[in-house]
DRENPA-162460 format. One record per residue (C-alpha): x, z, y; residue in three letters. Coordinates in steps of 0.25 Angstrom, whole numbers, padded with zeros to 4 digits, always signed. Example, Ala and Ser with C-alpha at 12.3 -4.5 7.8 and 13.67 -1.06 7.14 Angstrom:
// DRENPA-162460
+0049+0031-0018ALA
+0055+0029-0004SER
//
This chain:
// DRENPA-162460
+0181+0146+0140UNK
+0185+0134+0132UNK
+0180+0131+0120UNK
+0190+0135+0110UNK
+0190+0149+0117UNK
+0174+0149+0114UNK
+0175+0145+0099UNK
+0187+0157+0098UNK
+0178+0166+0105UNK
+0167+0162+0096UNK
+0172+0162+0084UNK
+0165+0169+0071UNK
+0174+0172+0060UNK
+0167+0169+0046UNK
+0169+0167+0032UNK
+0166+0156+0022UNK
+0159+0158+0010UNK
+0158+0149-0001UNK
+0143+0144-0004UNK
+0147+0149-0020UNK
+0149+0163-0015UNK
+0135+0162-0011UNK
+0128+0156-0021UNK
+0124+0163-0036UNK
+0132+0158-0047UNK
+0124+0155-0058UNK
+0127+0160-0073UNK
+0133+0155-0083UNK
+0126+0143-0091UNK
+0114+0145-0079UNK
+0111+0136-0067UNK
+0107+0143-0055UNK
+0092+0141-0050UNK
+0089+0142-0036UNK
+0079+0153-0033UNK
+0066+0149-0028UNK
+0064+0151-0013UNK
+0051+0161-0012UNK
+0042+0159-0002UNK
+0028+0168-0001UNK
+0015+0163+0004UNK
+0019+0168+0017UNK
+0030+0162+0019UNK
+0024+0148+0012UNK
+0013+0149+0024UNK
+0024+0149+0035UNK
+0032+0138+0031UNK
+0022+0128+0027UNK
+0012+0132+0040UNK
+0020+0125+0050UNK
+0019+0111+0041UNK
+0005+0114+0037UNK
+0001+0116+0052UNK
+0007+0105+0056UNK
-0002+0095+0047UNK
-0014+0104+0051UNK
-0012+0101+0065UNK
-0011+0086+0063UNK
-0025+0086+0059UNK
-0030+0094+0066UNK
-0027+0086+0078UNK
-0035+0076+0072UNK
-0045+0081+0068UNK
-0048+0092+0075UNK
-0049+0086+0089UNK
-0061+0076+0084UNK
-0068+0086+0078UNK
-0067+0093+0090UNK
-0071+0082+0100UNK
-0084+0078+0091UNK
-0089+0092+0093UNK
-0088+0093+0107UNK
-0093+0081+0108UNK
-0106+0084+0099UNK
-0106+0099+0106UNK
-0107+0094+0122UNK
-0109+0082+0124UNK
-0118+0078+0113UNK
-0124+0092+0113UNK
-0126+0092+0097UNK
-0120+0104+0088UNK
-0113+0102+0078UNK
-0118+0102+0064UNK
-0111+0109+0053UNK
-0100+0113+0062UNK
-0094+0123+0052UNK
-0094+0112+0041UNK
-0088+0102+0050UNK
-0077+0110+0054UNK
-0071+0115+0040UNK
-0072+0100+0037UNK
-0064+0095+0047UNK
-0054+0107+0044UNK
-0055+0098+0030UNK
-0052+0086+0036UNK
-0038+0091+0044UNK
-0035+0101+0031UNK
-0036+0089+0022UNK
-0031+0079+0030UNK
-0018+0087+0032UNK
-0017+0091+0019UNK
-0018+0075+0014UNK
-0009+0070+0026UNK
+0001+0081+0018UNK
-0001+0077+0005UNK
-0001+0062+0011UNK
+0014+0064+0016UNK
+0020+0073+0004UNK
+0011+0066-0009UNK
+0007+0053-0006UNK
+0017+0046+0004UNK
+0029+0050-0006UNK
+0022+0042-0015UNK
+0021+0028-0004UNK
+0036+0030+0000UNK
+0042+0029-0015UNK
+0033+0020-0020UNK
+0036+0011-0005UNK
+0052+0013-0008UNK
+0051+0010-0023UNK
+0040+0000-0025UNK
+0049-0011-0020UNK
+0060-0009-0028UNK
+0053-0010-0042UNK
+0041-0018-0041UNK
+0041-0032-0035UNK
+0032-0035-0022UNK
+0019-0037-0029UNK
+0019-0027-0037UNK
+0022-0018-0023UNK
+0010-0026-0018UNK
+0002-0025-0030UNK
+0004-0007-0028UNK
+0002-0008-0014UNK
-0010-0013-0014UNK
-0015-0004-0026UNK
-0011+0007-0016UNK
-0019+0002-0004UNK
-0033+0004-0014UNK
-0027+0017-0017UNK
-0023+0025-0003UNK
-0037+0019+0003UNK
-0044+0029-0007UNK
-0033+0039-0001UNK
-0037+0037+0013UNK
-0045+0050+0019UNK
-0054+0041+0027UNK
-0060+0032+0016UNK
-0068+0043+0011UNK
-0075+0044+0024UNK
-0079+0027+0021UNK
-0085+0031+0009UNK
-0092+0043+0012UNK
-0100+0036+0024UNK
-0107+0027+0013UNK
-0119+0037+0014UNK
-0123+0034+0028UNK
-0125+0019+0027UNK
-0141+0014+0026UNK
-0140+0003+0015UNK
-0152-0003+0023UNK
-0145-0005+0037UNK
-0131-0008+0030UNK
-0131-0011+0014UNK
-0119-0017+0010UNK
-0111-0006+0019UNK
-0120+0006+0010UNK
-0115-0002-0002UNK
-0103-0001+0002UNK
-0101+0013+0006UNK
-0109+0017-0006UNK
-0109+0011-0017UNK
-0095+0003-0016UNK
-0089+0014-0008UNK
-0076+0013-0019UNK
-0076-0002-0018UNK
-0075-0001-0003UNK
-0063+0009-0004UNK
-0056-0001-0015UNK
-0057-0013-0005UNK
-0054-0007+0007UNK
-0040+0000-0002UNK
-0039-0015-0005UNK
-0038-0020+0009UNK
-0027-0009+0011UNK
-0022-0013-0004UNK
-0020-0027+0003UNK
-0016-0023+0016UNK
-0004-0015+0012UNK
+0001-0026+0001UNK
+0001-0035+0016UNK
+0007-0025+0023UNK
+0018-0023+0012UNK
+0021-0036+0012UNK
+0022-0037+0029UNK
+0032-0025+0027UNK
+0040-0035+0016UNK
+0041-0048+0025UNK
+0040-0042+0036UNK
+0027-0050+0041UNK
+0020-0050+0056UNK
+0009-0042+0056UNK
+0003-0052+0066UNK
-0001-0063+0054UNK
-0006-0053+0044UNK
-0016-0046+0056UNK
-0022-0060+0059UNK
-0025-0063+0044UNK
-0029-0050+0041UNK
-0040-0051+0053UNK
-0045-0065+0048UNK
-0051-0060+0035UNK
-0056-0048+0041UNK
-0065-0055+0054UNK
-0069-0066+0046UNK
-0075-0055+0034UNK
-0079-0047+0044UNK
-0089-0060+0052UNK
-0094-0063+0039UNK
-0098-0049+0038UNK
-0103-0048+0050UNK
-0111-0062+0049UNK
-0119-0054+0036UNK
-0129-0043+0041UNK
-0128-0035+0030UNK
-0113-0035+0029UNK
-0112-0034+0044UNK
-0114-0017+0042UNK
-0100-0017+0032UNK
-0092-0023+0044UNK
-0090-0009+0049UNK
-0085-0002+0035UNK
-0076-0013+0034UNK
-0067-0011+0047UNK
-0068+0003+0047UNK
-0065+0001+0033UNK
-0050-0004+0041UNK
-0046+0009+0047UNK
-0051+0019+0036UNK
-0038+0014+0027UNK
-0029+0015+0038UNK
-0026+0031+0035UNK
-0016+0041+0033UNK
-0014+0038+0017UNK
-0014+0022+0018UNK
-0006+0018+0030UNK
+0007+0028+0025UNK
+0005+0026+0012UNK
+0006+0011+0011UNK
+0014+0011+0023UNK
+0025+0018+0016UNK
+0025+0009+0005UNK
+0024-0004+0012UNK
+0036+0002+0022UNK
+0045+0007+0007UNK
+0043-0008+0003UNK
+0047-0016+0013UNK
+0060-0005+0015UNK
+0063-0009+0003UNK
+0060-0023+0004UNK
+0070-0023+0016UNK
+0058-0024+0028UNK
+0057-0010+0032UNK
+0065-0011+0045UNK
+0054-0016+0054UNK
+0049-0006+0064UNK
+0035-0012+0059UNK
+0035-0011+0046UNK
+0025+0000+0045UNK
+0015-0007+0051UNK
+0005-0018+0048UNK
-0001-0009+0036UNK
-0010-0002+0043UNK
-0017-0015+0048UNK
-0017-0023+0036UNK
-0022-0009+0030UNK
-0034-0010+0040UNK
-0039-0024+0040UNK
-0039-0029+0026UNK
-0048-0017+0021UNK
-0058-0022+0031UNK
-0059-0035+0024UNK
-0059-0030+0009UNK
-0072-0020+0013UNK
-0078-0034+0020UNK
-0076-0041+0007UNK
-0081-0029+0001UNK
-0094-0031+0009UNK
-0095-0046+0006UNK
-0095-0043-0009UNK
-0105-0034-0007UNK
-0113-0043+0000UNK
-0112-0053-0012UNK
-0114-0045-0022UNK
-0124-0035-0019UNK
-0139-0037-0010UNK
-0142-0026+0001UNK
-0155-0025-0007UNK
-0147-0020-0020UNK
-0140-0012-0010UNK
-0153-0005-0004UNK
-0157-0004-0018UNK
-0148+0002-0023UNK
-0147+0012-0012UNK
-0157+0018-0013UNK
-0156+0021-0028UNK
-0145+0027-0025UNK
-0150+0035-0015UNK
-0161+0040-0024UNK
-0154+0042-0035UNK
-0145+0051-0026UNK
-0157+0059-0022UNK
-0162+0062-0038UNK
-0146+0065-0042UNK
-0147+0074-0030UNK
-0161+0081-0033UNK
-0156+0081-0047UNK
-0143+0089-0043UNK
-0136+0080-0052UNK
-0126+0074-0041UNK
-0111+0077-0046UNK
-0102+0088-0038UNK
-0091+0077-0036UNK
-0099+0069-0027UNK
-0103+0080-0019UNK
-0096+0088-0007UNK
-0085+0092-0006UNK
-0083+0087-0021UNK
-0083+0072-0017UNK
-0073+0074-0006UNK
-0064+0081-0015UNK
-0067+0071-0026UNK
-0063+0059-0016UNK
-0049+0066-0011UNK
-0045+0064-0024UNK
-0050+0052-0028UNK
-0044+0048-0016UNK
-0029+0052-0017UNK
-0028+0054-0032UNK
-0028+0039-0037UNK
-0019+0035-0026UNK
-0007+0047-0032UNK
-0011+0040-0045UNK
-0007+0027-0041UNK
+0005+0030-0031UNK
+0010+0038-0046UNK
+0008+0027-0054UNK
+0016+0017-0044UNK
+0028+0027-0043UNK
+0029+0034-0056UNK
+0024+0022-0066UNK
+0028+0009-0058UNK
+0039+0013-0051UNK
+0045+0024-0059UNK
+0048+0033-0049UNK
+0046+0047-0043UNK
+0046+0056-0032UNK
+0054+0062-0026UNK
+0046+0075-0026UNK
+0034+0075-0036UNK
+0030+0089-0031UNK
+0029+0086-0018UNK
+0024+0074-0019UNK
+0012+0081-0028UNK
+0010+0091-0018UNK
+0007+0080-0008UNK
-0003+0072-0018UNK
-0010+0085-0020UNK
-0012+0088-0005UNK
-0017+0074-0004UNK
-0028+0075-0013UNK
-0033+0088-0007UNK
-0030+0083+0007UNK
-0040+0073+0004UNK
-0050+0081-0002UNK
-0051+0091+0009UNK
-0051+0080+0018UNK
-0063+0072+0011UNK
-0070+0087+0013UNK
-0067+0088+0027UNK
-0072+0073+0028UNK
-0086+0077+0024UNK
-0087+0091+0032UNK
-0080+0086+0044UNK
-0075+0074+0049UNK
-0086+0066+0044UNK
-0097+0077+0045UNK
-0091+0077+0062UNK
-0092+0061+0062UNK
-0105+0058+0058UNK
-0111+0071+0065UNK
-0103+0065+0078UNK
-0110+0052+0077UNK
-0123+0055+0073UNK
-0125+0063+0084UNK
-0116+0054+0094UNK
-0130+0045+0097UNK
-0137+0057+0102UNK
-0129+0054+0117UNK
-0137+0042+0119UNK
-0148+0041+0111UNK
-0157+0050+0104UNK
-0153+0056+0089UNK
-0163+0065+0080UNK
-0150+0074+0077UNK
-0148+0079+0092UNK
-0162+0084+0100UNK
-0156+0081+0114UNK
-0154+0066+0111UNK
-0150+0057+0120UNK
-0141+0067+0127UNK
-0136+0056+0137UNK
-0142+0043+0143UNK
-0138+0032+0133UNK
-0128+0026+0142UNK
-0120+0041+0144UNK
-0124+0043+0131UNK
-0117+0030+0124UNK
-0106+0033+0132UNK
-0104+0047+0129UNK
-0103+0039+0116UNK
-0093+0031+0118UNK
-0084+0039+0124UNK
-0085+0050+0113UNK
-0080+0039+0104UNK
-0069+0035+0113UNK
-0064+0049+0112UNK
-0065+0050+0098UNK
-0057+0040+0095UNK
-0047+0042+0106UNK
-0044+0056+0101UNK
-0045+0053+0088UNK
-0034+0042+0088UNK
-0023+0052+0097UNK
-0027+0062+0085UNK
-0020+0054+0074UNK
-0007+0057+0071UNK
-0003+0044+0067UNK
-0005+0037+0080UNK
+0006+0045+0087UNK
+0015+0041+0075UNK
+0010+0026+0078UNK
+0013+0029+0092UNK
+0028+0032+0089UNK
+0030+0021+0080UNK
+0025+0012+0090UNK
+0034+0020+0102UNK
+0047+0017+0093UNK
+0043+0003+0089UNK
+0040-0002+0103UNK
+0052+0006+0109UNK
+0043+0013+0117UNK
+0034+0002+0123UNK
+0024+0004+0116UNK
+0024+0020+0120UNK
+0018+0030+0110UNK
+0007+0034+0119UNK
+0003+0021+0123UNK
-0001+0017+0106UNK
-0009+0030+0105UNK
-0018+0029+0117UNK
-0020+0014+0115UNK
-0023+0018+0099UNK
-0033+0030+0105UNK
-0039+0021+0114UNK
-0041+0009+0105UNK
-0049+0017+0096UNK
-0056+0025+0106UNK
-0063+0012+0109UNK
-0064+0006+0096UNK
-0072+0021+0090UNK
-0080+0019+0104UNK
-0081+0004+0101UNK
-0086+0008+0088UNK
-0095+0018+0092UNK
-0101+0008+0101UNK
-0103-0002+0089UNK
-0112+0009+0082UNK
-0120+0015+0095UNK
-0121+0000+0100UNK
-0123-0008+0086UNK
-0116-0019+0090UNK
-0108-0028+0077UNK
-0094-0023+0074UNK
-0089-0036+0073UNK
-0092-0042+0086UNK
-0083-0031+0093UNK
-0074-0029+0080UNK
-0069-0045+0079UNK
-0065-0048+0093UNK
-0057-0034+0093UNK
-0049-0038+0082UNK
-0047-0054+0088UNK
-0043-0048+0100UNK
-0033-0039+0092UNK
-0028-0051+0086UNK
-0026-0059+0097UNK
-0018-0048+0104UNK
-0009-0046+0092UNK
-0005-0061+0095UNK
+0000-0057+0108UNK
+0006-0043+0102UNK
+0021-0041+0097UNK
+0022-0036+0081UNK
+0025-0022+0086UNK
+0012-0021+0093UNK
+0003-0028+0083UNK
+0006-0018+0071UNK
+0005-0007+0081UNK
-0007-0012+0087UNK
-0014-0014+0070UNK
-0008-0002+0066UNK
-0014+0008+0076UNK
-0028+0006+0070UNK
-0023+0013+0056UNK
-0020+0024+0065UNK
-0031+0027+0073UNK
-0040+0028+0060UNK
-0035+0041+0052UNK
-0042+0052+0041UNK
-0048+0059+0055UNK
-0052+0048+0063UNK
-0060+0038+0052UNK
-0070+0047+0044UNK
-0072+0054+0059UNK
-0075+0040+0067UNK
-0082+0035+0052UNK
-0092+0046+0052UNK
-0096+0047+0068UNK
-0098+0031+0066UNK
-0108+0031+0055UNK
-0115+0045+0059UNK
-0116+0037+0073UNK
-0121+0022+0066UNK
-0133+0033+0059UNK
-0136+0039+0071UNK
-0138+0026+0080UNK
-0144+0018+0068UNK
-0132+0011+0066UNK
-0132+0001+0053UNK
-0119+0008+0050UNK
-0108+0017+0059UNK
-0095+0009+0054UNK
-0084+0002+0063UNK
-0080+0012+0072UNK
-0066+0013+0065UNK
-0065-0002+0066UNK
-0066-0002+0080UNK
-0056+0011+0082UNK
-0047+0001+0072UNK
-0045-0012+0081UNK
-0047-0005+0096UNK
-0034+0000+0096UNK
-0026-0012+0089UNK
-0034-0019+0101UNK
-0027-0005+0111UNK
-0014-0004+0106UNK
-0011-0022+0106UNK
-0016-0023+0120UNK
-0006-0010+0122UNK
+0005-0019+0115UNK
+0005-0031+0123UNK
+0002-0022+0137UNK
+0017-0018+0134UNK
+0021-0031+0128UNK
+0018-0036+0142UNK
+0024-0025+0148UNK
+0037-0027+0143UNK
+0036-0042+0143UNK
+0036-0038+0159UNK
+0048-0030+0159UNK
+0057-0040+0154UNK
+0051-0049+0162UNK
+0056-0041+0173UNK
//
């Protein structure tokens, strides 16, 4: 049949009606409204489940495969219940409500906010005063971060007669610690915008990033009683690389260097992350120092242990305030948290810039699922991840030595035992890394930057691999005691000398991937095991575990870079 025999054979009669014949015509001197489109609860529950379930999931994924390894591994081979099992549970169903709740509110509330202000800024403020907001900012989405909390509420733990100036810290100079270390990513997303602007190597800015930060951190080290703060400090790194900071300032840095004319590059979104993740390091040394000067670990021992009295008499006096109770406190801190940074990010695009957006209810849905994300995140911190953690690693030791909390104590001769060890933390932080959902992104990226050299498989198991032996590494530091520095240091000389070799692509790859490894999960989970591990070994204090999962996979994914560099180098060769 040809085809002009098919269409006559197939062809439909019809009739054409004009779209006015089907549309009411409003009355005379009134405008026609359209109705409102009715939707019962029913039906509500059906459209948003597919959306809702979707966000669920991608927590749940993260979340619930640790909590589930640490309890098989505290059930069989450590041989140990678990306490408060119920408890723990409904505060790790906390943790993945609230987190997925606040990664909502994130996307729809506050990110509008970042993209505007990155698109307009330029255009009506000169280059300081864009500086000058940026770094306001950096103070302001370090409160906002989830994981900061977990820094903070760790402060209890610390003896102030093994480690004084790092319990002054934590304690009593708890907000001045969050001020610097919002300060260091203040500083290093004014760099980073300025990079994005003249289009700077990232190569130079690593190097004298690196020189202030080892030479504060020897100088530390060479003190005894500053040598327990070295920990805090490089943790300190990879706490503020989270899901709030890196997009939000990203997204700004990115709209000004469009509008600048330097937002072609295919780098141009990294380099933050890095800059984001040293310079906090070095405000929270400087922090330490100032201490140090200012205040004796007598006055810091004195002063402790007023305070722990006077704790005890407000306590039997039933005089302590609701607020700083729980889960009042966690509710009070999601609010701090995220409220002061709406305030500012108002302030910036409806009073300096004069400008709007482009949907206010929307946008206040998203600030209110923020705030409430983060509180029923701070709850599920408390009664889950962090309940989980520290249960994990106090009882960790009792595979190789003899704890009071488990009767059959050493299970294992200490070599088996401290290898079980190990090897526990080597999966930890291998299927922890896989779990976050920013590395496949990351993978991608990196995939389209490298026109598939660098494949996206290849980035996520060196990642995963790098901080599976940097959480093991760590781990090894608390069991062992051995100094953070003396491992720390020639790590990150050995990054830089490999970034010499490396090309630009794999250099801001290779720093980036450390932002990624350390999400909302991953920090107050490995945070908590570290110091319930430190008190259960006797450890001075259980910090530097996230340093060490930081600078193993920058090591993991340059020695990746210049494996293919040579590969390719051969090929043409050929």
């Amino acid at each position: 049949m040809k085809y002009s025999e098919f269409l006559h054979e197939s062809e439909v009669k019809h009739r054409s009606i004009s779209y006015n014949n089907l549309t009411p015509k409003p009355a005379k001197g009134k405008t026609l409204k359209p109705e409102k489109i009715k939707v019962g609860p029913a039906k509500a529950i059906s459209l948003l489940a597919p959306y809702t379930y979707v966000r669920i999931l991608e927590q749940v994924k993260a979340v619930v495969p640790l909590a589930a390894y640490l309890f098989l591994f505290q059930l069989l081979i450590l041989r140990q219940p678990i306490a408060e099992a119920s408890t723990i549970s409904l505060g790790l169903v906390a943790v993945i409500i609230g987190l997925a709740i606040f990664m909502e509110g994130l996307k729809t509330g506050l990110m509008p906010f970042g993209t505007i202000i990155g698109d307009t800024l330029p255009k009506k403020a000169s280059l300081f005063v864009v500086l000058i907001i940026i770094a306001i900012l950096g103070v302001g989405v370090t409160y906002a971060e989830p994981a900061i909390g977990a820094l903070k509420a760790f402060g209890a733990s610390v003896n102030p007669q093994d480690a004084p100036y790092l319990y002054e810290i934590l304690n009593n100079r708890s907000e001045t610690l969050v001020v610097m270390v919002g300060a260091g990513v203040g500083l290093a997303a004014v760099i980073g915008t300025i990079r994005f602007v003249k289009g700077w190597s990232l190569k130079p800015l690593i190097y004298l990033a690196l020189a202030p930060t080892i030479a504060l951190t020897i100088y530390a080290w060479t003190n005894p009683d500053l040598r327990t703060i070295l920990g805090l400090a490089w943790d300190c790194g990879a706490v503020t690389t989270g899901p709030v900071t890196v997009p939000l300032v990203l997204s700004l840095g990115i709209g000004i260097a469009a509008s600048a004319g330097k937002g072609d590059s295919s780098l141009s979104g990294f380099g933050v992350v890095t800059m984001a993740s040293l310079f906090p390091i070095i405000a929270v040394l400087i922090l330490a120092i100032y201490v140090s000067q200012t205040t004796s670990v007598d006055e810091i021992i004195s002063m402790a242990s007023m305070a722990s009295m006077a704790a005890g008499d407000s306590a039997s006096n039933a005089d302590v305030s609701i607020w700083t109770q729980t889960p009042y406190a966690e509710i009070r801190g999601g609010v701090q948290a995220i409220f002061p940074l709406v305030i500012y990010l108002m302030i910036v695009l409806f009073v300096i810039l004069k400008s709007r957006l482009p949907n206010n209810l929307v946008t206040t849905y998203g600030l209110a699922l923020s705030i409430i994300g983060m509180c029923v995140f701070n709850i599920g911190l408390t009664y889950g991840l962090g309940a989980i953690g520290g249960q994990a690693g106090s009882i960790l030791p009792a595979a190789f030595m003899e704890v009071s909390i488990s009767e059959v104590s050493p299970i294992y001769n200490e070599i088996l035992g401290l290898s079980i060890v190990i090897l526990f933390a080597w999966i930890l932080g291998f299927g922890a890394t896989l779990a976050e959902p920013a590395l496949n992104a990351l993978g991608l990226t990196v995939q389209e930057l490298t026109n598939g050299a660098f494949k996206k498989s290849m980035l996520m198991y060196s990642v995963a691999g790098g901080v599976a032996f940097g959480i093991a590494l760590g781990v090894g530091k608390i069991v062992f005691g051995f100094d953070l520095v003396t491992v720390l240091i020639p790590l990150y000389l050995l990054a830089v000398l490999l970034t010499y070799f490396s090309t630009e692509e794999f250099v801001n790859v290779a720093w980036d991937s450390a932002g990624v490894t350390t999400g909302p999960v991953t920090v107050p989970l490995v945070l908590a095991m570290g110091l319930g591990l430190g008190n259960a070994v006797s450890a001075t204090e259980g910090f530097g575990i996230l340093s060490m999962a930081s600078i193993c996979p920058i090591l993991a994914v340059l020695i990746m870079g210049l494996f293919i560099q040579f590969q390719q180098k051969k090929q043409k060769d050929n």
